[in-house]
N, CA, C and O atoms as a GROMACS GRO file, in nm:
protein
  480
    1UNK      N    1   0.084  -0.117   0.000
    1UNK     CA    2   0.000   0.000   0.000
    1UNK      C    3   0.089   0.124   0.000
    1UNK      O    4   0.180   0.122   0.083
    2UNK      N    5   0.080   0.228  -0.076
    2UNK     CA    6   0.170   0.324  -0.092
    2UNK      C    7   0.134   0.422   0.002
    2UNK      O    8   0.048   0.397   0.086
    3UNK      N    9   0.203   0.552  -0.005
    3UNK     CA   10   0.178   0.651   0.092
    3UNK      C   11   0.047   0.732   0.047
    3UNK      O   12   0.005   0.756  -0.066
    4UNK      N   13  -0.001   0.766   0.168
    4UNK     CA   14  -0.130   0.853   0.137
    4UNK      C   15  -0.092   1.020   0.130
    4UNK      O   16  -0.001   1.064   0.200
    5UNK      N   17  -0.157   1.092   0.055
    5UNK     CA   18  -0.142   1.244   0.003
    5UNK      C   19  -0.269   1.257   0.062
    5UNK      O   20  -0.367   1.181   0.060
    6UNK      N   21  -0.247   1.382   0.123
    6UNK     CA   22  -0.388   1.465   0.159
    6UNK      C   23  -0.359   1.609   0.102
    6UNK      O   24  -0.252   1.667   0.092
    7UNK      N   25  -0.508   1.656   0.064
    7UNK     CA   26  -0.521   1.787   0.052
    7UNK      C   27  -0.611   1.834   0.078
    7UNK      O   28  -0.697   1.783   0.150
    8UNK      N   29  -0.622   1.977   0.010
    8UNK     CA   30  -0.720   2.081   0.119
    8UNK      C   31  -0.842   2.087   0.024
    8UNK      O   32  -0.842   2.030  -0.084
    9UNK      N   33  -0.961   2.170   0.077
    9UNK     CA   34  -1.086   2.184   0.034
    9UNK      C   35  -1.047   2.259  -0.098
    9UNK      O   36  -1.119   2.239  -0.195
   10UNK      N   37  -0.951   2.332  -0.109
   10UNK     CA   38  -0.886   2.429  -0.246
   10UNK      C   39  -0.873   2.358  -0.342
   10UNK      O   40  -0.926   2.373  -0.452
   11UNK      N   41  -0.792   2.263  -0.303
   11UNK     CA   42  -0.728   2.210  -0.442
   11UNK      C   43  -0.890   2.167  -0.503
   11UNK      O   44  -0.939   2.218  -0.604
   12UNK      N   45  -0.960   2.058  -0.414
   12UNK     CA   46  -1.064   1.993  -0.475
   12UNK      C   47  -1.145   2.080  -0.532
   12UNK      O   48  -1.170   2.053  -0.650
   13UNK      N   49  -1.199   2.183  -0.484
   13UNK     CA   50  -1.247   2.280  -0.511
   13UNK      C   51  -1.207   2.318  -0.698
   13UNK      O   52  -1.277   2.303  -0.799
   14UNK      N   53  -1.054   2.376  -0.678
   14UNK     CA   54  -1.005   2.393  -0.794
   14UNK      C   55  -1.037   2.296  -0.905
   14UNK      O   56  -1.088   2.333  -1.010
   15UNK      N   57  -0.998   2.144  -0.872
   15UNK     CA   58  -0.987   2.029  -0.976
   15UNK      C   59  -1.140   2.064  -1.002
   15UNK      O   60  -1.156   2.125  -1.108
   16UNK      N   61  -1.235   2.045  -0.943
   16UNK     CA   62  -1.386   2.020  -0.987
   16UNK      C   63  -1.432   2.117  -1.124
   16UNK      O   64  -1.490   2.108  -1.232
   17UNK      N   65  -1.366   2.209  -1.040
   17UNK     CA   66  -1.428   2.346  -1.131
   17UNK      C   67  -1.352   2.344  -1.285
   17UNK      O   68  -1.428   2.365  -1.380
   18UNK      N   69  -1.228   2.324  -1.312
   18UNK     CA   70  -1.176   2.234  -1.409
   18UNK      C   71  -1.230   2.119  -1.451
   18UNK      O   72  -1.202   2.076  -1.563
   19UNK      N   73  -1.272   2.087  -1.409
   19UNK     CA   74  -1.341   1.928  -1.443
   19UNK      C   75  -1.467   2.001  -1.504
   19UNK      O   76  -1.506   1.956  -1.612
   20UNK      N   77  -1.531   2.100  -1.455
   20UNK     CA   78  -1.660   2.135  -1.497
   20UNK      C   79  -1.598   2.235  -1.610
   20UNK      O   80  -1.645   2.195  -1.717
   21UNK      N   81  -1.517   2.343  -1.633
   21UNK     CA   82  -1.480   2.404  -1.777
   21UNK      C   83  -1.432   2.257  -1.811
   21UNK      O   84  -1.550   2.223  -1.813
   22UNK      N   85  -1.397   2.196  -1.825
   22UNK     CA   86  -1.361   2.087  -1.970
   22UNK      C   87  -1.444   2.029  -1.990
   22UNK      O   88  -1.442   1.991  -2.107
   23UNK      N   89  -1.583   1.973  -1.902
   23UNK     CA   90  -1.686   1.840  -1.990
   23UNK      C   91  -1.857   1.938  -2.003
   23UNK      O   92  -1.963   1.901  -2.053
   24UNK      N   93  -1.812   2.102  -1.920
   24UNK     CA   94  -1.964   2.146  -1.937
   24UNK      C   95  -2.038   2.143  -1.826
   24UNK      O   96  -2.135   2.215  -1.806
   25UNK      N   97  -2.010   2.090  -1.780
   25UNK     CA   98  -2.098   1.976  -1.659
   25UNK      C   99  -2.045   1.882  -1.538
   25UNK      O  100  -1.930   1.843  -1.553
   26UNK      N  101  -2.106   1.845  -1.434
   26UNK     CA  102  -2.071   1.791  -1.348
   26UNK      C  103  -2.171   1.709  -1.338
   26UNK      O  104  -2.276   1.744  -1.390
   27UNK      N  105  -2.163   1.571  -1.266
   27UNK     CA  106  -2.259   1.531  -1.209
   27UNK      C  107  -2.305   1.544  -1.071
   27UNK      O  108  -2.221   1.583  -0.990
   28UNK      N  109  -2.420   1.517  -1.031
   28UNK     CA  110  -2.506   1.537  -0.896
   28UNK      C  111  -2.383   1.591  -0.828
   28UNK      O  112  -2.327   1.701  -0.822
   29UNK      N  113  -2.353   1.422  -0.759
   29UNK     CA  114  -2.258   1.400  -0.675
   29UNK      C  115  -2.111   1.520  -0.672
   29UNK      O  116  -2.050   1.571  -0.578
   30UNK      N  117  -2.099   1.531  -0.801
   30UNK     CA  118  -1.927   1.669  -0.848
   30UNK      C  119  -1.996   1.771  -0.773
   30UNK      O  120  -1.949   1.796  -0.662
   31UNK      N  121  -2.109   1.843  -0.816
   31UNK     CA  122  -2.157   1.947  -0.764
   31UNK      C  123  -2.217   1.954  -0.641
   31UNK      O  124  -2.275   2.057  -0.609
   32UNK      N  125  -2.210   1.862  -0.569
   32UNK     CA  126  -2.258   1.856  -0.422
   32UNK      C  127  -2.130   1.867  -0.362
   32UNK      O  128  -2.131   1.921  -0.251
   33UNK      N  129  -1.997   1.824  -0.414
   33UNK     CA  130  -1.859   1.781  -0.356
   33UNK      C  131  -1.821   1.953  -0.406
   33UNK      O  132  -1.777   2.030  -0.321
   34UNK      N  133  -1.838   1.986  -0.508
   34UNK     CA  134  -1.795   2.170  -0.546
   34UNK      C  135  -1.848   2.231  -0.448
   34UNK      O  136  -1.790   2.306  -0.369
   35UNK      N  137  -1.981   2.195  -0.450
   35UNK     CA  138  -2.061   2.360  -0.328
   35UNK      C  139  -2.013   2.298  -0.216
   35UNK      O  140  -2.071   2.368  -0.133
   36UNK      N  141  -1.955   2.226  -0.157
   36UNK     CA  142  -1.922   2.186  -0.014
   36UNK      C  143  -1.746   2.251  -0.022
   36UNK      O  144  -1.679   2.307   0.065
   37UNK      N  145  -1.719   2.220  -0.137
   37UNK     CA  146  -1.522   2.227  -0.108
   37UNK      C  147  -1.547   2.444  -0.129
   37UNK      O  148  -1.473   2.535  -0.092
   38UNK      N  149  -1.654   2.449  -0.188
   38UNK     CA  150  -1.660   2.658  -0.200
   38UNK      C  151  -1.672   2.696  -0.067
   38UNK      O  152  -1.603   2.779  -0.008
   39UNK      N  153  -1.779   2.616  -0.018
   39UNK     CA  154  -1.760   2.657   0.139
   39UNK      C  155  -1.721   2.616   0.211
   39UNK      O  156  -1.787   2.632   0.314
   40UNK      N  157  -1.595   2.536   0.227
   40UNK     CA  158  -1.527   2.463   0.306
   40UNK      C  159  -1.358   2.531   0.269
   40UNK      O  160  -1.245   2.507   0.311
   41UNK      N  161  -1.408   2.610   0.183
   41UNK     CA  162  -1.220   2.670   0.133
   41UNK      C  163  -1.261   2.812   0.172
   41UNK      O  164  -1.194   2.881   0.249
   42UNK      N  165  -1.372   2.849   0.116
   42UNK     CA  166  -1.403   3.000   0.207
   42UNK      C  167  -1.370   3.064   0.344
   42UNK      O  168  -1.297   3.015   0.430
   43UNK      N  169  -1.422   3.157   0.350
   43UNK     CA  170  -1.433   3.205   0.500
   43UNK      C  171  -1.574   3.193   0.549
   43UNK      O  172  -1.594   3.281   0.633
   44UNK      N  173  -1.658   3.135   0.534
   44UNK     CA  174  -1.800   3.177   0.580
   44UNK      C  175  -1.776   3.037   0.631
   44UNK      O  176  -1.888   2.987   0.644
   45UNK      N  177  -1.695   2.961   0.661
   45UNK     CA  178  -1.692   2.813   0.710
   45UNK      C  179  -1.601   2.806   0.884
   45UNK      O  180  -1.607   2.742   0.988
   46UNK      N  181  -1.529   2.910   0.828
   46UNK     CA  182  -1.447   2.996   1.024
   46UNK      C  183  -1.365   3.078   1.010
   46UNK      O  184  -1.270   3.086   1.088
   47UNK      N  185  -1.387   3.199   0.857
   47UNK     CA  186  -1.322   3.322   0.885
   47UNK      C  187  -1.239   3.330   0.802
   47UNK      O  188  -1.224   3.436   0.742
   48UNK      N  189  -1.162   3.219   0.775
   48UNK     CA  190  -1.037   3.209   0.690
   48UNK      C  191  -1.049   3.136   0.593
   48UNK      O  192  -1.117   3.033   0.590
   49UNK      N  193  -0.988   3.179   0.511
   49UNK     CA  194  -1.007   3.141   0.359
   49UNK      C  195  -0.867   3.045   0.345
   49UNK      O  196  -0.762   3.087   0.392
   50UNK      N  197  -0.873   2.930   0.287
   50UNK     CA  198  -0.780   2.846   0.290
   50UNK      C  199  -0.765   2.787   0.155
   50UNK      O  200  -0.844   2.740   0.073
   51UNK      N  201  -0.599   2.812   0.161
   51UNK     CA  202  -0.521   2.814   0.048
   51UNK      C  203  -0.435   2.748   0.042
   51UNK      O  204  -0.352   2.748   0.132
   52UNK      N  205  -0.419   2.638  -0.109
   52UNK     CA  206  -0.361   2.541  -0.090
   52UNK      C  207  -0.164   2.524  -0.070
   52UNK      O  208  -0.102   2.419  -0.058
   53UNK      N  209  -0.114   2.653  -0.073
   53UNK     CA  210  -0.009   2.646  -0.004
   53UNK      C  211   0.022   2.676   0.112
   53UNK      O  212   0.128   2.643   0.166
   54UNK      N  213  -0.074   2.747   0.167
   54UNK     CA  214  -0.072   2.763   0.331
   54UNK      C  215  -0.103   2.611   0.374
   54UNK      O  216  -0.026   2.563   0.457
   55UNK      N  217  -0.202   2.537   0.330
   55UNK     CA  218  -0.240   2.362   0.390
   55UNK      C  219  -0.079   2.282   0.356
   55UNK      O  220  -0.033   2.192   0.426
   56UNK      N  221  -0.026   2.327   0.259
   56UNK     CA  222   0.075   2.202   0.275
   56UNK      C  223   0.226   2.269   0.359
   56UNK      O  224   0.310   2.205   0.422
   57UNK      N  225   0.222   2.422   0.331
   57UNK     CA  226   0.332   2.453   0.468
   57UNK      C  227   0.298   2.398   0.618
   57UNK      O  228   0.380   2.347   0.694
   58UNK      N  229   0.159   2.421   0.645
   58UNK     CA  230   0.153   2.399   0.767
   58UNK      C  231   0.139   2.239   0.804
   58UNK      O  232   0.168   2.175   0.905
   59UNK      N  233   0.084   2.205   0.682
   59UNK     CA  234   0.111   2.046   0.725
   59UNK      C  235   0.234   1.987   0.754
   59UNK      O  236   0.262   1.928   0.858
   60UNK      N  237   0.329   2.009   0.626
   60UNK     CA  238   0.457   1.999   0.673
   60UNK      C  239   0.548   1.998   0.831
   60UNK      O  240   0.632   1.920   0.874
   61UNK      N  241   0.483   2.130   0.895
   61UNK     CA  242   0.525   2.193   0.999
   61UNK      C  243   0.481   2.075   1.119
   61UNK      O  244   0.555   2.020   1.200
   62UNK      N  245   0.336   2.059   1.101
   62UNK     CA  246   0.264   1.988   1.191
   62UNK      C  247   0.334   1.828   1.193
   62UNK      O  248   0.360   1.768   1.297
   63UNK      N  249   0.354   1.781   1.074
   63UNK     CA  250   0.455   1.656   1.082
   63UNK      C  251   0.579   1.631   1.156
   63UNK      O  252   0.627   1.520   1.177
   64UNK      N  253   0.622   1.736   1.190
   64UNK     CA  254   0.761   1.710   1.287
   64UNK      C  255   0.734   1.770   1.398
   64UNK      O  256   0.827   1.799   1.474
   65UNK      N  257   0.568   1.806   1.439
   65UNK     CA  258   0.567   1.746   1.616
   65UNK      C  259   0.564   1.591   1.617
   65UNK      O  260   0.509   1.521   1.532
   66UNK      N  261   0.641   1.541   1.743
   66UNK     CA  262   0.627   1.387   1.699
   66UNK      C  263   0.531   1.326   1.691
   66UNK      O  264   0.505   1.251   1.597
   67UNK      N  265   0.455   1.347   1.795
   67UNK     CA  266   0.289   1.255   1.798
   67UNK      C  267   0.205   1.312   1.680
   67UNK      O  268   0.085   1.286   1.676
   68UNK      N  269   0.255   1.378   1.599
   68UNK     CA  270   0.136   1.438   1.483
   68UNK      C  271   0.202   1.324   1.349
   68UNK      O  272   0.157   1.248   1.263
   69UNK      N  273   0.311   1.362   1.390
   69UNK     CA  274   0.366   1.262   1.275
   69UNK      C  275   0.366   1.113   1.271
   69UNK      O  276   0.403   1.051   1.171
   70UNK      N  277   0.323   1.054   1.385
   70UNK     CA  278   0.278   0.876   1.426
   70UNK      C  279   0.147   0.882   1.308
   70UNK      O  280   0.113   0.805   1.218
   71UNK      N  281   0.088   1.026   1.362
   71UNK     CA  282  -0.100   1.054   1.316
   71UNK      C  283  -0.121   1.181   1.170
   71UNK      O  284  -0.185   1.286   1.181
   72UNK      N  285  -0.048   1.133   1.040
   72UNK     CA  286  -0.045   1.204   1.005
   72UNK      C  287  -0.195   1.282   0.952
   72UNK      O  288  -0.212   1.401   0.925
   73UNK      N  289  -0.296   1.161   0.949
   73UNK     CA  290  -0.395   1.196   0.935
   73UNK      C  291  -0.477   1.319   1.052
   73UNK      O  292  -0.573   1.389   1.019
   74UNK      N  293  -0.422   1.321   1.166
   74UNK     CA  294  -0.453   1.420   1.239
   74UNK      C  295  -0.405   1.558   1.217
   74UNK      O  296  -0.474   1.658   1.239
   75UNK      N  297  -0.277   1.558   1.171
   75UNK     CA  298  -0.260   1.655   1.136
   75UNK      C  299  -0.277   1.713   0.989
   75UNK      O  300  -0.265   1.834   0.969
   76UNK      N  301  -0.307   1.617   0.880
   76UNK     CA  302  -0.392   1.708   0.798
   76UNK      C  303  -0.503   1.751   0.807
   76UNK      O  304  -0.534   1.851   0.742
   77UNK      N  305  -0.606   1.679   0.901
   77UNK     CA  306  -0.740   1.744   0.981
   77UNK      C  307  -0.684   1.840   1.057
   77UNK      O  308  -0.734   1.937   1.001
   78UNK      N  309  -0.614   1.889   1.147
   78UNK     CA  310  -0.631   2.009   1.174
   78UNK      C  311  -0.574   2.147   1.060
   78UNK      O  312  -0.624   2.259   1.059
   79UNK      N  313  -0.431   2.088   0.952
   79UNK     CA  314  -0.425   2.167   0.890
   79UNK      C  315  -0.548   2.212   0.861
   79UNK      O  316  -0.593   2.296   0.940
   80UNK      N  317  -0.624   2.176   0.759
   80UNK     CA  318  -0.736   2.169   0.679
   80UNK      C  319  -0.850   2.298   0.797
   80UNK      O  320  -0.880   2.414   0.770
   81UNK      N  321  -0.882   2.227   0.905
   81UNK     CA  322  -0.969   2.323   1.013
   81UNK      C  323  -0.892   2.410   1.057
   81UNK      O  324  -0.954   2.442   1.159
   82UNK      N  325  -0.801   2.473   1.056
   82UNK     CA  326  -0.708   2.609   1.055
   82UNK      C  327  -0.796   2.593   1.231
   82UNK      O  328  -0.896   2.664   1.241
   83UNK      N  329  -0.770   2.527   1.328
   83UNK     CA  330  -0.813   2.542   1.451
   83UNK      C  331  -0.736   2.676   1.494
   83UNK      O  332  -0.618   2.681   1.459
   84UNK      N  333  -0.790   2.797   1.572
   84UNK     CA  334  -0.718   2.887   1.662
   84UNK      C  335  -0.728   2.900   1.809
   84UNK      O  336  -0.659   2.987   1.862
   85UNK      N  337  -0.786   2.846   1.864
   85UNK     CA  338  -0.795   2.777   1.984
   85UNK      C  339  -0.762   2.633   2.025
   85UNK      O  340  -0.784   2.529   1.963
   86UNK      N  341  -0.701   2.653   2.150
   86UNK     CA  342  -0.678   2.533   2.201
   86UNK      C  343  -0.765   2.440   2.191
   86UNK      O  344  -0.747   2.337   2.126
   87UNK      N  345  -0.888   2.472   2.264
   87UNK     CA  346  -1.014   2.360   2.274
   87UNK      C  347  -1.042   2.259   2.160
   87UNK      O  348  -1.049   2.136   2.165
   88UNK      N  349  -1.056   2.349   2.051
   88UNK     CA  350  -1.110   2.286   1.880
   88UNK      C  351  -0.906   2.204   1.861
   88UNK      O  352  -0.906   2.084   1.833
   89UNK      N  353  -0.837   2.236   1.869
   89UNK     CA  354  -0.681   2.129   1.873
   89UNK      C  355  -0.734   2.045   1.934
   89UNK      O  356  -0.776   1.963   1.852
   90UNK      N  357  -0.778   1.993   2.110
   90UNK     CA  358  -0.810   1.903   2.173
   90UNK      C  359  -0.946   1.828   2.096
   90UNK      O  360  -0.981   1.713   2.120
   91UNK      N  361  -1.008   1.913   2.008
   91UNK     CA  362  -1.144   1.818   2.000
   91UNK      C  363  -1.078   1.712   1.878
   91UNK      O  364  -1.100   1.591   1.866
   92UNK      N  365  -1.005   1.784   1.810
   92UNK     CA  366  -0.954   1.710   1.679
   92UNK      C  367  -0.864   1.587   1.757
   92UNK      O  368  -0.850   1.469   1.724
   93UNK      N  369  -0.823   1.641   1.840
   93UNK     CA  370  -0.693   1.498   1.862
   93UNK      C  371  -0.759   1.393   1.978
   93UNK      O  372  -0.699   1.293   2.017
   94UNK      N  373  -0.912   1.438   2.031
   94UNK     CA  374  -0.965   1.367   2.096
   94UNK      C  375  -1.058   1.248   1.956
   94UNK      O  376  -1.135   1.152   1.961
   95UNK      N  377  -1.007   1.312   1.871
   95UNK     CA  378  -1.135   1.216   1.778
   95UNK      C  379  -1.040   1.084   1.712
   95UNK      O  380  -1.090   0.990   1.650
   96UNK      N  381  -0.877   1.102   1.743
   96UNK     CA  382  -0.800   0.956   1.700
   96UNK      C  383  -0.760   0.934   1.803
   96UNK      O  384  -0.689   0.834   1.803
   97UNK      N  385  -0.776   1.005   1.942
   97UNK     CA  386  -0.718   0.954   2.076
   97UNK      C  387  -0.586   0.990   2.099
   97UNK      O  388  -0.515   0.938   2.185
   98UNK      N  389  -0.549   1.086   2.018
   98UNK     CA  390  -0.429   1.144   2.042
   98UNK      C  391  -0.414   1.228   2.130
   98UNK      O  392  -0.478   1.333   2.128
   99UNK      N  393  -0.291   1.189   2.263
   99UNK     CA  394  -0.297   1.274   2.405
   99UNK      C  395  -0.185   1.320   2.393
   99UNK      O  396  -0.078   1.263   2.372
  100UNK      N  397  -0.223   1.477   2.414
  100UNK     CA  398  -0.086   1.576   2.413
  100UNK      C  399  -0.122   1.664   2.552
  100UNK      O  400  -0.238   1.675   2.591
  101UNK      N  401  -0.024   1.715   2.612
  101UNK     CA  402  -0.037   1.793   2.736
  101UNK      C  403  -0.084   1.938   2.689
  101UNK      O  404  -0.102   1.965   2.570
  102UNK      N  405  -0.102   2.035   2.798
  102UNK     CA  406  -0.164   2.178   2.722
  102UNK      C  407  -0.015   2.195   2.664
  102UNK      O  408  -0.017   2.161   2.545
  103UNK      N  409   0.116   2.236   2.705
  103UNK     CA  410   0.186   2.282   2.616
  103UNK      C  411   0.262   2.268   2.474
  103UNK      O  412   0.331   2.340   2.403
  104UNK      N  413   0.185   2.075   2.471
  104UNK     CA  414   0.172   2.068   2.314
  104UNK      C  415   0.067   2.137   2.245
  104UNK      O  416   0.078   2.220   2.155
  105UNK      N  417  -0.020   2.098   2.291
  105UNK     CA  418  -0.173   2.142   2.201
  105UNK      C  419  -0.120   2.313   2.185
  105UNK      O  420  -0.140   2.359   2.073
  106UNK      N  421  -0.067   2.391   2.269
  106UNK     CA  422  -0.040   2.538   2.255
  106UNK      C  423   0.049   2.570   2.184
  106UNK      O  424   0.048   2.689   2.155
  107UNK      N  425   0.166   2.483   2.123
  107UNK     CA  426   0.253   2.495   2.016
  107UNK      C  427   0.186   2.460   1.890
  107UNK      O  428   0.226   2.529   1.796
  108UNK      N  429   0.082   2.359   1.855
  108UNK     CA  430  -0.002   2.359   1.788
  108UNK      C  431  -0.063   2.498   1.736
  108UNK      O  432  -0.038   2.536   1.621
  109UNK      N  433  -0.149   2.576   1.828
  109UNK     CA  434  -0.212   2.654   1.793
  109UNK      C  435  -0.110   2.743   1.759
  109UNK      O  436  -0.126   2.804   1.653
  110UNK      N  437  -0.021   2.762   1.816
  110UNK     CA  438   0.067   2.877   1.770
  110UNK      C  439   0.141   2.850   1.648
  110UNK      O  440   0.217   2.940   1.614
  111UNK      N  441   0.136   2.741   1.570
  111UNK     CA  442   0.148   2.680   1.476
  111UNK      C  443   0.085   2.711   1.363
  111UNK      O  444   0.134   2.739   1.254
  112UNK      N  445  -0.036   2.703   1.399
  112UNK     CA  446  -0.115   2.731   1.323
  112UNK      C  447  -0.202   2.874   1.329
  112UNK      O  448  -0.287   2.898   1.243
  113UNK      N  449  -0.190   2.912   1.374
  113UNK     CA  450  -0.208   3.110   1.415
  113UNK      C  451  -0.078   3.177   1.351
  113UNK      O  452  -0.091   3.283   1.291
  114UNK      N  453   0.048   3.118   1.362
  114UNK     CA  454   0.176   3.132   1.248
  114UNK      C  455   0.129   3.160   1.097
  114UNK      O  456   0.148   3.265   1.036
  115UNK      N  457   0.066   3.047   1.051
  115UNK     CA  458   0.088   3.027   0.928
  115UNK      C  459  -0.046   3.087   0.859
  115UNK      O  460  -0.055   3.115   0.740
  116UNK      N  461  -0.130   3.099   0.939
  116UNK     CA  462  -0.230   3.170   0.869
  116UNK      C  463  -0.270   3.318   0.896
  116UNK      O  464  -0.372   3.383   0.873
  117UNK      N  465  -0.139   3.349   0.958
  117UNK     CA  466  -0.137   3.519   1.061
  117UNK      C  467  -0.267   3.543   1.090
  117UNK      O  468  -0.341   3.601   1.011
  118UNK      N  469  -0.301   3.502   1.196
  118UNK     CA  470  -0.408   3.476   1.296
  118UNK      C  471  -0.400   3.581   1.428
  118UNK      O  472  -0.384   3.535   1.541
  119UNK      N  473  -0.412   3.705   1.408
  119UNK     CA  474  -0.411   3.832   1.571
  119UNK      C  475  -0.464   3.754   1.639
  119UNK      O  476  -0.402   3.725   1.742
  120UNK      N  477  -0.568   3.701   1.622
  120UNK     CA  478  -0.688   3.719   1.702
  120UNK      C  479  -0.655   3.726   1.875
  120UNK      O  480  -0.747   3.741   1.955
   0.00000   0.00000   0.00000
């Protein structure tokens, strides 16, 4: 089984809409997966608009905390949810059982408040 690639709501977003200028058309299913990846790459989904080189810097980044990198799938779920709070980090890493102390989960966020210059 080879290695798995993840990406962000953008790219898919992008491919679809290409897919739809070259055949005209989409089916059901394309255009249910388009209007979900428009508002899932937008900001009307938590503010920030997400872009597919900000998802693979920060993924990158997120791979060499160690426990993210056992789970890489965790950390392309949080790339992807641009979390800026601690709490929403803990809900994501409570959903593969991944246990980090607060001052991991807080290098996390500051991780990711980094890369998407996040004041808040």
């Amino acid at each position: 089984m080879g290695e798995k690639t993840y990406i962000d709501y953008a790219t898919v977003r992008d491919a679809l809409e290409n897919a739809q200028e070259r055949r005209g058309e989409l089916s059901y299913e394309q255009n249910m997966a388009l209007n979900h990846a428009i508002w899932a790459a937008g900001d009307a989904r938590n503010g920030i608009i997400t872009e597919t080189e900000v998802f693979n810097s920060m993924l990158n980044a997120l791979l060499e905390v160690d426990k993210l990198a056992a789970a890489p799938d965790i950390a392309a779920k949080i790339a992807e949810i641009i979390p800026v709070n601690p709490e929403d980090v803990k809900a994501i890493l409570a959903s593969k059982r991944v246990v980090m102390d607060d001052s991991e989960v807080e290098h996390i966020v500051t991780l990711v408040r980094q890369h998407v210059g996040y004041e808040g």
